[in-house]
C-alpha positions as CSV (number, residue, x, y, z in Angstrom):
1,X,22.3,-2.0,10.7
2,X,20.5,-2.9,7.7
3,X,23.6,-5.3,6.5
4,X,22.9,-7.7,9.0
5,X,19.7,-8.3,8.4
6,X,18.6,-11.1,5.9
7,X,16.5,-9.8,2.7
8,X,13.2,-11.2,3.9
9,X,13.5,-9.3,7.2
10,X,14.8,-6.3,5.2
11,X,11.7,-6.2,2.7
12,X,9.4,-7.1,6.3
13,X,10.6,-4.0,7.7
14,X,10.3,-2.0,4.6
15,X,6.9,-2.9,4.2
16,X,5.5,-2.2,7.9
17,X,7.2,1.0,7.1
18,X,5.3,1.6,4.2
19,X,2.1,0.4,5.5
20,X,2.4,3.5,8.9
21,X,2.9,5.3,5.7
22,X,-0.3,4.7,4.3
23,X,-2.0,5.2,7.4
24,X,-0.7,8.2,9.1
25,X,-0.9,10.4,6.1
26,X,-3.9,9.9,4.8
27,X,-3.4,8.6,1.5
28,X,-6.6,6.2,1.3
29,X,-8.5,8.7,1.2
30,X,-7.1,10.4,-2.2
31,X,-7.5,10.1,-5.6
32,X,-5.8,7.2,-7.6
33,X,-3.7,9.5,-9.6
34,X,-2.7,11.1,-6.1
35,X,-2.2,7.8,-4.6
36,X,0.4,6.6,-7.6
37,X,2.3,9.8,-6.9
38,X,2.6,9.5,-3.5
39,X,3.4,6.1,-3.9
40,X,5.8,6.6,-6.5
41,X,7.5,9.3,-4.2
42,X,7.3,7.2,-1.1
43,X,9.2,4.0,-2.6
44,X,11.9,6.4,-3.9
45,X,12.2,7.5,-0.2
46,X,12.0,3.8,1.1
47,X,14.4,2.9,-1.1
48,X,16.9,5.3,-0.4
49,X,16.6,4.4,3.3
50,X,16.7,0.6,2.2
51,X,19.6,1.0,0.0
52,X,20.3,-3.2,0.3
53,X,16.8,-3.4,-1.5
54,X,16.7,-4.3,-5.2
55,X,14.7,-2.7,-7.7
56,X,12.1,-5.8,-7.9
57,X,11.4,-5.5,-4.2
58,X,10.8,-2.0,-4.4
59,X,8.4,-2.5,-7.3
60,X,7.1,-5.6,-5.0
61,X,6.5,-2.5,-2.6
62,X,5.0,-0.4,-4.8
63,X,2.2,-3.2,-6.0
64,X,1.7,-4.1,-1.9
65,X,1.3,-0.8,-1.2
66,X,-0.9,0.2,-4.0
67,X,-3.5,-3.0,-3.4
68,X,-3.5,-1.7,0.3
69,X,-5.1,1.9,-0.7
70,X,-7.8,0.2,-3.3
71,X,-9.2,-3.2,-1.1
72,X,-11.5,-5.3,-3.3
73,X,-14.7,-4.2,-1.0
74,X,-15.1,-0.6,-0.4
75,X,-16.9,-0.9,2.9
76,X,-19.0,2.7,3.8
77,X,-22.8,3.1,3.4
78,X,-22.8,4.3,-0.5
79,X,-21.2,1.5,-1.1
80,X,-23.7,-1.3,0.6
81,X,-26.4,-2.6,-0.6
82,X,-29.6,-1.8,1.4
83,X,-31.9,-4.7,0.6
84,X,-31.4,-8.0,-0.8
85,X,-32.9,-6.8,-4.3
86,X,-29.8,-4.1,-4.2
87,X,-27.4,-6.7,-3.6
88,X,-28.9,-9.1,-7.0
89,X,-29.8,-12.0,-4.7
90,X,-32.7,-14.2,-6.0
């Protein structure tokens, strides 16, 4: 089934694949070293069931994936600031 579809709809798929990954198993909440190794062993896994996939698209993956677990603004209350002097404004 894979054959027929084009390489942008292909690498689409693989990375709504990866992405349930990432949210059914918990992995934002881990360490960065855990992260890399799940990641590392879940874009082996996605490209054995992408075979069509070349290795740039799976290290494509790999960075997606990897931004999605570390987002530039940690949102949570440790990491907000709790008055405007906290947060540096003038």
């Amino acid at each position: 089934m894979e054959e027929t579809l084009g390489k942008e709809k292909l690498m689409d798929r693989a990375r709504d694949e990866l992405f349930s990954h990432i949210n059914r198993c918990g992995v934002l909440q881990a360490s960065e070293d855990d992260q890399r190794t799940w990641m590392d062993e879940t874009i082996e896994y996605l490209g054995e069931r992408y075979p069509d996939l070349a290795d740039a698209d799976l290290t494509e993956l790999y960075q997606i994936g990897i931004r999605f677990c570390r987002p530039a603004i940690n949102y949570g209350a440790q990491q907000a600031a709790t008055t405007l002097e906290d947060a540096g404004v003038a």
